[in-house]
C-alpha positions as CSV (number, residue, x, y, z in Angstrom):
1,X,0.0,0.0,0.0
2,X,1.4,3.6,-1.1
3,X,1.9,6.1,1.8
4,X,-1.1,8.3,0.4
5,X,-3.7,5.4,0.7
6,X,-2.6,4.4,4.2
7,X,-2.8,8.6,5.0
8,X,-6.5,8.4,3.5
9,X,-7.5,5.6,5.2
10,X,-6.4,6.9,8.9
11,X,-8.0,9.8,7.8
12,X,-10.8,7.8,7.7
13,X,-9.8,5.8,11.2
14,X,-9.6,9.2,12.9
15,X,-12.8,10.7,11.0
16,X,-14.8,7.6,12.4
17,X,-13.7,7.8,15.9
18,X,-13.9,11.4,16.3
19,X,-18.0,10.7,15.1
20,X,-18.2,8.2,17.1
21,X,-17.4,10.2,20.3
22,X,-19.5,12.8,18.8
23,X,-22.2,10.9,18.7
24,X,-22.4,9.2,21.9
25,X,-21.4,11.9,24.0
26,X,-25.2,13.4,24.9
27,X,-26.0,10.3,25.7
28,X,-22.7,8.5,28.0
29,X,-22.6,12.4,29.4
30,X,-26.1,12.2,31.1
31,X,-25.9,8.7,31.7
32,X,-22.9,9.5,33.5
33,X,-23.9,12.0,36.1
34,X,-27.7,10.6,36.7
35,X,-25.4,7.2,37.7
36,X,-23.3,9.8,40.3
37,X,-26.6,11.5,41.7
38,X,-28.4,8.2,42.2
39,X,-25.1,6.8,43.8
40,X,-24.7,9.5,45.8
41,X,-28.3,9.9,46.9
42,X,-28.0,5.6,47.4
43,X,-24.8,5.7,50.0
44,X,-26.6,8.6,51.7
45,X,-29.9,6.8,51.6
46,X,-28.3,3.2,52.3
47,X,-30.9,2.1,49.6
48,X,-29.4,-1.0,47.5
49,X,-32.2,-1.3,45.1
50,X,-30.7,-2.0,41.5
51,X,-33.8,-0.5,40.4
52,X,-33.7,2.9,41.3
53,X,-30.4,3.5,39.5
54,X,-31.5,1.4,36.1
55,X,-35.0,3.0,36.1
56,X,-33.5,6.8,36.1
57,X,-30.8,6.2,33.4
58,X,-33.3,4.3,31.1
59,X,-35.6,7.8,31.5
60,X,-32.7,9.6,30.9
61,X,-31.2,7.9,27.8
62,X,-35.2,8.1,26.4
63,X,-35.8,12.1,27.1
64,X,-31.9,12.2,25.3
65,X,-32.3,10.2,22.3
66,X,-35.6,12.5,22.1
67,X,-34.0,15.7,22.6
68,X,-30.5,15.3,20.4
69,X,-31.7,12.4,18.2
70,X,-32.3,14.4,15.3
71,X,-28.7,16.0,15.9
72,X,-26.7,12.4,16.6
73,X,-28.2,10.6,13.3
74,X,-27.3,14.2,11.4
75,X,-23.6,13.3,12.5
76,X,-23.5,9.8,11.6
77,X,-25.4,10.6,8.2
78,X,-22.9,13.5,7.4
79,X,-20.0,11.0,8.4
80,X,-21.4,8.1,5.9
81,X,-22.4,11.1,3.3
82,X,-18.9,12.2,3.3
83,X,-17.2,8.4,3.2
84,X,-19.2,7.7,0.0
85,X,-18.0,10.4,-1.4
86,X,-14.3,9.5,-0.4
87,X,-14.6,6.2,-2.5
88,X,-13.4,7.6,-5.8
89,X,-10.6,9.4,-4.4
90,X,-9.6,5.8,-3.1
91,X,-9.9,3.7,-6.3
92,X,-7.2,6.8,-7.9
């Protein structure tokens, strides 16, 4: 493989990733700090229910996925969008 191809494709590698984080930040972000608060509020409580932290990050990722959904599947279609029209450049 020529050094430009292997440039392209980790391009591509490095492209992918950084959508990748883009995209699943809302939702690991808010998942993340509901998990701290109901930790928190469960070693203060000394309530082990595995409930009550599953139940408030399943609301969470819903009222998310509702709120940015539009904007995370506009990132991933703009990533695939722009890889398609990568391929010629490849087969040059």
């Amino acid at each position: 493989m020529m050094g430009s191809e292997q440039d392209i494709l980790l391009g591509f590698a490095q492209q992918g990733l950084w959508t990748a984080a883009l995209a699943s930040a809302p939702l690991l972000v808010s998942v993340l700090v509901v998990g701290l608060v109901v930790g928190l509020f469960q070693a203060v409580t000394s309530i082990n229910e595995a409930t009550l932290s599953f139940v408030p990050k399943l609301i969470v990722i819903a009222v998310v996925l509702a709120v940015f959904g539009a904007a995370i599947l506009g990132v991933i279609a703009d990533f695939a969008r722009e890889m398609f029209a990568r391929i010629p450049d490849m087969l040059n």
